[in-house]
N, C-alpha and C positions, 0 to 999 in steps of 0.2 A: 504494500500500500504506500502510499502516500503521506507525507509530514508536512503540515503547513511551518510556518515558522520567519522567521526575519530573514529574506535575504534565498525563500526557497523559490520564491513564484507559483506560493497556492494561497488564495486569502478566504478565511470564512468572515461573512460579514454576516449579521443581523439585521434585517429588514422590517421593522414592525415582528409580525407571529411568524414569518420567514428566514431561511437563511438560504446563503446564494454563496455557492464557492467560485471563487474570482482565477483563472489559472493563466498569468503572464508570463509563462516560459513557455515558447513556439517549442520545443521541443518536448516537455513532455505533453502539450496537449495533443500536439501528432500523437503520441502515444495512445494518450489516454482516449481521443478518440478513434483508432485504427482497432487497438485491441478491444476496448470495453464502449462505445460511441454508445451501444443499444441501448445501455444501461443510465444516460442522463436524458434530461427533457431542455428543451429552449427555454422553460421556463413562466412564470404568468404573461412575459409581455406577449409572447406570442400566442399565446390561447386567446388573448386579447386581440390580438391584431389579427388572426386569421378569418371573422369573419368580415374585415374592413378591406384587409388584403388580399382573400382567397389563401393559394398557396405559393403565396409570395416566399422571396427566399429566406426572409424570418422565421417565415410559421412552416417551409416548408421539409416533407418528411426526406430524409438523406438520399434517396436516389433522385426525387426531383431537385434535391437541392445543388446536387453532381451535377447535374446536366444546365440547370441554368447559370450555377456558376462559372463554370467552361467558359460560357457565351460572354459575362459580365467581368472578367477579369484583365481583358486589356483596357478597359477604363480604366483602371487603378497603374497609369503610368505617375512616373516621379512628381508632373506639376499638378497630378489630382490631387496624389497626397502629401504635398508641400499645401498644395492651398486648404484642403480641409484640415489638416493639423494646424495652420493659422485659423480657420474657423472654430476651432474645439478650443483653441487659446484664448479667442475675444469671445467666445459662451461662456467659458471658464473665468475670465475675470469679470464680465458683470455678473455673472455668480457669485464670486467676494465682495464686488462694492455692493452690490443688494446685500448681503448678509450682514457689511461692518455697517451700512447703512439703518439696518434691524438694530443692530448691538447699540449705537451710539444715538438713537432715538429712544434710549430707554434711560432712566434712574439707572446713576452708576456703573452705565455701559453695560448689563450684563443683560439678557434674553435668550427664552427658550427660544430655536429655533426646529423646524421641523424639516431635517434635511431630508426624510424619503423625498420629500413635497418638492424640496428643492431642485434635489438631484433629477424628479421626476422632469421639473420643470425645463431644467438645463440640456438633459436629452432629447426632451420635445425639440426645443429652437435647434440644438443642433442636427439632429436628424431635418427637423423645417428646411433651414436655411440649404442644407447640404442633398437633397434628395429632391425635393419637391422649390426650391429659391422662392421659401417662405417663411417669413419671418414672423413665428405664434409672439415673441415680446413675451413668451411665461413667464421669464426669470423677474422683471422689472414690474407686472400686472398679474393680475389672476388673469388665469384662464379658463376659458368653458373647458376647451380638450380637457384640460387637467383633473378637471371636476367633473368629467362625465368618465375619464377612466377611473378614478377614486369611487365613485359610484359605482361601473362595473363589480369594479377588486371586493367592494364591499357587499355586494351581491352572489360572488363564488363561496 
């Protein structure tokens, strides 16, 4: 099995009543998906997204996901992902000035903050802005999307 740990590239994080293992090392996830792939799920977002997307390649099950991947992987030349990792950087920081922005509008800087909400919000804009060149503004505004998948989640 597997150790998570500082420095291994497996992260368990806590989600609300959730937990979700995080695995940033390309090489054992080749693994762990080649050997044991049957054995994990995509997880709630994609139960969520598939009846929005069909069997997009989020929700969809591993041989369709072979096959459309094939077709979508010369997108992903060097200036795609130069420019969307400058997109995930300016989601990422008004992510922080929305948060110190939370902090420093409270008595003595300190506030609960609810970062599923956050995080949910952040992936919204950047999936938005990067996929569809639509700008949801979740991080800096409520959002209806956000509040209609909060409803779903609370509904499963």
């Amino acid at each position: 099995g597997y150790v998570s740990g500082e420095n291994s590239g497996i992260y368990k994080i806590a989600i609300g009543p959730r937990s979700v293992v995080i695995v940033s090392d390309p090489v054992i996830l080749k693994r762990i998906m080649r050997d044991s792939g049957g054995n994990y799920t995509k997880g709630i977002l994609s139960e969520v997204l598939e009846p929005i997307m069909g069997k997009g390649l989020i929700p969809a099950d591993p041989e369709t996901w072979r096959q459309r991947r094939k077709a979508i992987v010369p997108g992903f030349h060097k200036q795609w992902l130069k420019d969307t990792t400058d997109l995930i950087v300016e989601c990422a920081e008004a992510l922080c000035d929305d948060i110190e922005r939370s902090i420093n509008q409270t008595p003595q800087s300190k506030a609960t903050v609810n970062m599923e909400e956050k995080f949910t919000s952040v992936s919204l804009d950047i999936i938005g802005q990067a996929v569809f060149g639509y700008d949801f503004g979740s991080v800096s505004r409520e959002s209806p999307v956000i509040q209609a998948v909060y409803s779903v989640l609370r509904e499963a």
